[in-house]
C-alpha positions in Angstrom: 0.0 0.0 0.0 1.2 3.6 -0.9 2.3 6.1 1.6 0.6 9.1 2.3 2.4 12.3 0.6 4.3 13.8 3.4 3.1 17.3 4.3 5.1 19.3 6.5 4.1 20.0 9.8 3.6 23.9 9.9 1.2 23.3 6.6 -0.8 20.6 8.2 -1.5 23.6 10.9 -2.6 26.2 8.1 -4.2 23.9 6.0 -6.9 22.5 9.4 -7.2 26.3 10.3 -8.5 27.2 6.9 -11.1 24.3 7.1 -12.0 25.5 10.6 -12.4 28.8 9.7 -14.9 27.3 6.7 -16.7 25.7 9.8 -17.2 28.8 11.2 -17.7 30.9 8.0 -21.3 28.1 7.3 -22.7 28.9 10.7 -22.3 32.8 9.7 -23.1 33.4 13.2 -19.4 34.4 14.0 -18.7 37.0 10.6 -21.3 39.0 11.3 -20.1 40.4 14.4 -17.6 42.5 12.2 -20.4 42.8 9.2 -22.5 45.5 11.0 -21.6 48.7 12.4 -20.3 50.1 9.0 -18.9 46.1 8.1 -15.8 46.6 10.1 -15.3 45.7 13.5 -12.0 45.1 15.3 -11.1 41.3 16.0 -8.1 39.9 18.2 -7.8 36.6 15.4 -4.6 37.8 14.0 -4.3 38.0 9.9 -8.1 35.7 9.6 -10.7 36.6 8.0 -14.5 35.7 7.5 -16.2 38.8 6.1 -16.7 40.3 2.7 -15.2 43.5 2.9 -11.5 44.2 2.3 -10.7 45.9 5.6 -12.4 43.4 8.0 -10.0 41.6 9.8 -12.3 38.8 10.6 -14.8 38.5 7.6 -15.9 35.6 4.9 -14.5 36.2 1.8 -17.6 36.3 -1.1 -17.3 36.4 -4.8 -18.9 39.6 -6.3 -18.2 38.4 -9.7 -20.1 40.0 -12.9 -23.4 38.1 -13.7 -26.5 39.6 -15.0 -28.8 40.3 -11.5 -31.9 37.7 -12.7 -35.2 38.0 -10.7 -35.3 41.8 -10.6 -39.4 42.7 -12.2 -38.8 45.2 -15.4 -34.4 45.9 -14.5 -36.2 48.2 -11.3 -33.6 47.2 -8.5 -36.2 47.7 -5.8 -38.1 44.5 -6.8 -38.0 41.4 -5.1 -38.7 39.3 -7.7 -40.2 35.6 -7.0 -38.2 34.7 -3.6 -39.4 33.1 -1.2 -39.5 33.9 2.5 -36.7 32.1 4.4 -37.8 30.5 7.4 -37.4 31.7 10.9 -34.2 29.9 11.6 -32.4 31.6 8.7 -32.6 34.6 11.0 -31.2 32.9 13.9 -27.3 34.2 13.3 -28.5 37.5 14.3 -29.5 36.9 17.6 -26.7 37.7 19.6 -25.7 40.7 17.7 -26.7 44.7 17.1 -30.0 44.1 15.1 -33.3 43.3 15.8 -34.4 39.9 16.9 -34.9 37.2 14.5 -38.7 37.6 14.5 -38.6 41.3 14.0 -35.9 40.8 11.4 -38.7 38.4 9.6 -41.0 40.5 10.0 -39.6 43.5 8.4 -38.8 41.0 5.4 -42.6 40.0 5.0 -43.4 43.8 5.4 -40.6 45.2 2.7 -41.4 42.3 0.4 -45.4 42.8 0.3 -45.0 46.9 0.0 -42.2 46.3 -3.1 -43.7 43.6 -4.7 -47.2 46.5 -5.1 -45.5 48.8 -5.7 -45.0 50.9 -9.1 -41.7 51.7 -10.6 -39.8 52.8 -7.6 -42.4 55.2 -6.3 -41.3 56.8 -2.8 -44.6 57.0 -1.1 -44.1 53.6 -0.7 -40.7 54.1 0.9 -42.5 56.8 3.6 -44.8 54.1 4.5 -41.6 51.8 5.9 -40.8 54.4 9.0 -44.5 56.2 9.1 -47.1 52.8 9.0 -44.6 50.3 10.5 -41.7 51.9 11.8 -38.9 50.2 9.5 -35.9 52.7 9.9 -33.1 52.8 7.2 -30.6 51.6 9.3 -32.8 48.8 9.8 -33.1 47.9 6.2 -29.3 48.6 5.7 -28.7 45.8 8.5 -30.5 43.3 7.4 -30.0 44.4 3.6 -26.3 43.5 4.2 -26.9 40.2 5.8 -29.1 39.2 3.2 -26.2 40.2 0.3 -23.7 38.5 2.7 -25.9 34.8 2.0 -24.9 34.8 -1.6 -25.7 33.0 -3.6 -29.0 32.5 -1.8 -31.8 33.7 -4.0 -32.2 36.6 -0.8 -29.6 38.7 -1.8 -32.0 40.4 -4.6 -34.2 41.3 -1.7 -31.0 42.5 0.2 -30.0 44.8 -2.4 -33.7 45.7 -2.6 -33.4 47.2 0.2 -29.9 49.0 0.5 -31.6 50.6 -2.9 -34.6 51.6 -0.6 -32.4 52.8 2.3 -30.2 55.0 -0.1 -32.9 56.8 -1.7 -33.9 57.6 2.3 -30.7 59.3 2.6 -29.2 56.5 4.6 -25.5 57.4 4.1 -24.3 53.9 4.9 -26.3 52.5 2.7 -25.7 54.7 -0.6 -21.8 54.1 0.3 -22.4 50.7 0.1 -24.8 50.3 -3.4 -21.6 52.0 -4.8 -19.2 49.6 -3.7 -21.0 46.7 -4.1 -21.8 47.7 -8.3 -18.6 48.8 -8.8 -17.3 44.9 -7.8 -19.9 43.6 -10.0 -22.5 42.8 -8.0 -26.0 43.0 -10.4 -23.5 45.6 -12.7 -25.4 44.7 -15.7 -29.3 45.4 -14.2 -28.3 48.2 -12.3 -26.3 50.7 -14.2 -29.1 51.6 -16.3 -31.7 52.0 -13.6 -32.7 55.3 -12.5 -32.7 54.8 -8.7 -29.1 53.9 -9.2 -28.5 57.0 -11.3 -30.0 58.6 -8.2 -27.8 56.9 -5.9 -24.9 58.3 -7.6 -25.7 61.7 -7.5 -26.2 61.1 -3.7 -22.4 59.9 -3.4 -21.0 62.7 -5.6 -22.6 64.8 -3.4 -21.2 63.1 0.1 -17.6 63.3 -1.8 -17.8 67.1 -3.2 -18.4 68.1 0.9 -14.5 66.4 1.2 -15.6 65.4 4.8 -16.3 61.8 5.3 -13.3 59.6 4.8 -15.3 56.8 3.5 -16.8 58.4 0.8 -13.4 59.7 0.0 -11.9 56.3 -0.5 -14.3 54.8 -1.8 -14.4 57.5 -4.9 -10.4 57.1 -4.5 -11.0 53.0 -5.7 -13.2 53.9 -8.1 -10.6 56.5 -9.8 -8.5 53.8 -9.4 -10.4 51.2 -11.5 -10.5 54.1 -13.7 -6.8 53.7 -14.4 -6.9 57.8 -12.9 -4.0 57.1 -10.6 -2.9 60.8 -9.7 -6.5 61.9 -8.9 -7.3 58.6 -7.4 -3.8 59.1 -4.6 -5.5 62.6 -4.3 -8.9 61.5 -2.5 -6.8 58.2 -0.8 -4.1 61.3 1.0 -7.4 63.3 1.5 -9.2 60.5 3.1 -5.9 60.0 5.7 -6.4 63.7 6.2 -9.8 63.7 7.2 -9.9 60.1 8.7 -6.3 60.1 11.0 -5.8 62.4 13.8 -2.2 62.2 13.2 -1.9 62.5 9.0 -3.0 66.1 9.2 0.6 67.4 10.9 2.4 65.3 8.0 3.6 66.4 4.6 1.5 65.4 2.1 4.7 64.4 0.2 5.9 61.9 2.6 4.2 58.5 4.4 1.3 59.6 5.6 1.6 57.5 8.7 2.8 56.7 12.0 5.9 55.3 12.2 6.1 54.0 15.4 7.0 50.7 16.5 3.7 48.8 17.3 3.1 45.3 18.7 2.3 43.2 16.1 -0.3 41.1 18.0 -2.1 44.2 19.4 -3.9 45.6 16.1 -5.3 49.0 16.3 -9.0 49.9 16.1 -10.2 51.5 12.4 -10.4 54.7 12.2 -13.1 54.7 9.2 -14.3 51.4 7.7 -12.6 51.3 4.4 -9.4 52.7 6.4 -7.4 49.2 5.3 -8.6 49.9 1.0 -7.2 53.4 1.9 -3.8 52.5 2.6 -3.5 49.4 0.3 -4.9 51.5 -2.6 -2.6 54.1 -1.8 0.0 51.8 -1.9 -0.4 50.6 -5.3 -0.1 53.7 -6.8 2.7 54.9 -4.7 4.4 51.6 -6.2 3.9 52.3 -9.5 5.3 55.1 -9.1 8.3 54.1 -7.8 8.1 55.8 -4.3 9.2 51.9 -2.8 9.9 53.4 0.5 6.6 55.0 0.7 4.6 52.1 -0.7 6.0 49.6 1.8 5.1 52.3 4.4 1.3 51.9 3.8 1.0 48.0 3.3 2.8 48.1 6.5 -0.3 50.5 8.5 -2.8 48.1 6.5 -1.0 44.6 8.2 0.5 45.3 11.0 -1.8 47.9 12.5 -4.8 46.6 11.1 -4.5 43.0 10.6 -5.4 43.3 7.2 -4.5 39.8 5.2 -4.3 42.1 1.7 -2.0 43.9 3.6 0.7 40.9 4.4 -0.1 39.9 1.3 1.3 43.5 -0.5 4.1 43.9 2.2 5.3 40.3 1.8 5.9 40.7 -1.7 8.6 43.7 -1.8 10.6 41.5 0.4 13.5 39.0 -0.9 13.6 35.5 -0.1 15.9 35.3 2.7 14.0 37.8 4.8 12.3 35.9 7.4 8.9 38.2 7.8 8.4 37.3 4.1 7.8 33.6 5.2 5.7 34.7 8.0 3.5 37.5 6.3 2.7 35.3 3.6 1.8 32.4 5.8 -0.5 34.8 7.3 -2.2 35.7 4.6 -2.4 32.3 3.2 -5.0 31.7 6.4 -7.0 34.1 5.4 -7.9 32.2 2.0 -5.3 34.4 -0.1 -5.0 32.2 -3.3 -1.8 35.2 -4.0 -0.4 34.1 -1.0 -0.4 29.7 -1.4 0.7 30.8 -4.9 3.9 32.8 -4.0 4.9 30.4 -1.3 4.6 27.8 -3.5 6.9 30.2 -6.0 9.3 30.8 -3.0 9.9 27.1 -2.2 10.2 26.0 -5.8 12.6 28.6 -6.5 14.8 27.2 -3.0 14.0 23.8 -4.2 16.3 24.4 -7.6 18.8 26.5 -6.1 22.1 24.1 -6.8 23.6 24.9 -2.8 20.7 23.0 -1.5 21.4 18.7 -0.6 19.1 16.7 -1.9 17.2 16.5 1.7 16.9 19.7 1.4 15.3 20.0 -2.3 13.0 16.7 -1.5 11.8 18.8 1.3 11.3 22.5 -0.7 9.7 20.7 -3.4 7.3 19.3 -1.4 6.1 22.2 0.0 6.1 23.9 -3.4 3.9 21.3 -4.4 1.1 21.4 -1.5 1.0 24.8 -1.8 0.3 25.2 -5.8 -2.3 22.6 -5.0 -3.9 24.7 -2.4 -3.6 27.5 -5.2 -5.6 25.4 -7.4 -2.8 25.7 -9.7 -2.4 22.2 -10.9 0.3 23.0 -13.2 2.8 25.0 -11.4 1.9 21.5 -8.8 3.1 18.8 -11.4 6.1 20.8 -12.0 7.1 20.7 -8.3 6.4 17.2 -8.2 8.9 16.9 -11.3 11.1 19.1 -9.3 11.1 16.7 -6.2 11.0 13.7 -8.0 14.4 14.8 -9.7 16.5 16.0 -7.0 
């Protein structure tokens, strides 16, 4: 009988956290602590993640890839389409957090589902009758409009974007920050673009951003300009968003790192200061790279790791450092918890590149090219695998 491949110890241990933290990301109970209160909530699980948005530090990563939004009456975003009421126990997650109770948060569903589904082409009287005939708040809908999204694929998350749409065109600030977002990663992008409400949400975020005060808004239209491929605008907004977001960047020169530079326990992660505070300094980052301002790059992937315990950030900072530098190995491992496909791939990279060097014994090689190989096949990257294998099998 054949021998199990050998796995190396340390990988065992990241490869059983990442299932755990699958575990934990089905019950969903556990990622949305950090998924309300503007998505971001400080978390002591060092470089893990189970929520969808990029700053979380404990968040579920979900795929917000392009598909036409099906289920969505005449392309109006506000309608619920065919889907069904989930039963009580969906709502049972939310119990021990800052929402209502699983029975109110049904309720409220029934109620938003039964006013939308009569109503005509995204007509606001509608809307008043939410807060005036059943006291629904916006920051109600925006709760449970986010949970809902965060159950994708579920048929639900038309009904949670339903209601972030709703919530937005109340002036829910929250809410219109986060219809943005969530179309620009290509959530619904096809139905919604050409839909008036959305047209009306825009207006209502170029608005938040022309008043230059709230640092979210500020990065958020920072990413966009980004996507854009408008780099020098796009690093304006991301140094105006430090400005208005960090009590320290305003004494700083704009010209220079735009952060504190003080030693900081690793283990200790600070507290964000906005909720897209990580995309801020990651985003800035990039460009800063491009530019060829290393120094300063390196700066802000450094705020977004190792004062925020962002897994993008390790991720970024890991990969301006050589080889032989041993936080390299430990950022990327880091990020590799965190479900980083970027990060199994370059540590499968790493080892294979140690596995041919010619100053490494053949013990030494077997055991690089092992590693190589476990983590391309965590990478998915089957290829780059069988040439690790090839690599082991010949030293």
């Amino acid at each position: 009988m054949c021998n199990p491949p050998f796995v190396p110890g340390r990988l065992r241990l990241i490869r059983r956290r990442i299932m755990i933290d699958a575990v934990v990301a089905r019950s969903v109970r556990t990622e949305q602590r950090c998924f309300y209160r503007n998505c971001h909530h400080p978390s002591r699980l060092t470089g893990r993640s189970l929520i969808c948005n990029e700053g979380s530090r404990f968040r579920m990563r979900i795929r917000l890839e392009p598909f036409a939004a099906r289920g969505f009456k005449n392309g109006n975003p506000q309608s619920t389409g065919d889907t069904e009421v989930p039963p009580l126990d969906f709502w049972v997650p939310l119990q021990d957090l800052e929402v209502p109770p699983p029975e109110q948060c049904d309720k409220v569903y029934r109620i938003y589902c039964e006013l939308a589904t009569a109503a005509t082409a995204a007509h606001s009287s509608w809307m008043n009758r939410l807060h005036k005939d059943y006291d629904i708040e916006a920051s109600t809908l925006y709760m449970i409009g986010r949970y809902l999204i965060s159950r994708y694929p579920l048929p639900q998350w038309k009904v949670g974007m339903s209601m972030l749409f709703t919530a937005s065109e109340l002036g829910h600030q929250p809410s219109i920050l986060s219809v943005v977002r969530l179309v620009d990663r290509g959530l619904g992008h096809d139905s919604f673009l050409g839909s008036n409400i959305y047209r009306s949400c825009l207006r209502r975020f170029q608005a938040i951003v022309a008043r230059e005060q709230d640092p979210d808004a500020l990065t958020l239209q920072g990413l966009l300009l980004r996507r854009k491929g408008d780099l020098l605008k796009a690093l304006q907004y991301f140094d105006l968003a430090l400005k208005k977001g960090s009590p320290l960047a305003s004494s700083q020169s704009s010209s220079g790192t735009q952060a504190t530079t003080s030693r900081r326990d690793e283990n200790v992660p600070r507290p964000y200061r906005w909720t897209w505070e990580a995309s801020c300094h990651i985003g800035r980052g990039e460009i800063l790279l491009k530019q060829g301002r290393r120094e300063d790059s390196e700066a802000a992937f450094r705020i977004a790791a190792l004062e925020l315990d962002n897994p993008v950030g390790y991720l970024k900072l890991a990969l301006l450092l050589p080889d032989d530098s041993p936080e390299k190995l430990r950022y990327l491992e880091t990020a590799a918890v965190s479900g980083r496909k970027e990060a199994f791939r370059e540590l499968g990279e790493m080892e294979l590149r140690r596995a041919r060097d010619p100053t490494q014994n053949g013990r030494q090689a077997e055991k690089h090219a092992m590693w190589a190989s476990e983590w391309f096949r965590l990478a998915d990257d089957s290829e780059r695998a069988a040439q690790a294998r090839w690599a082991h099998a010949s030293s």
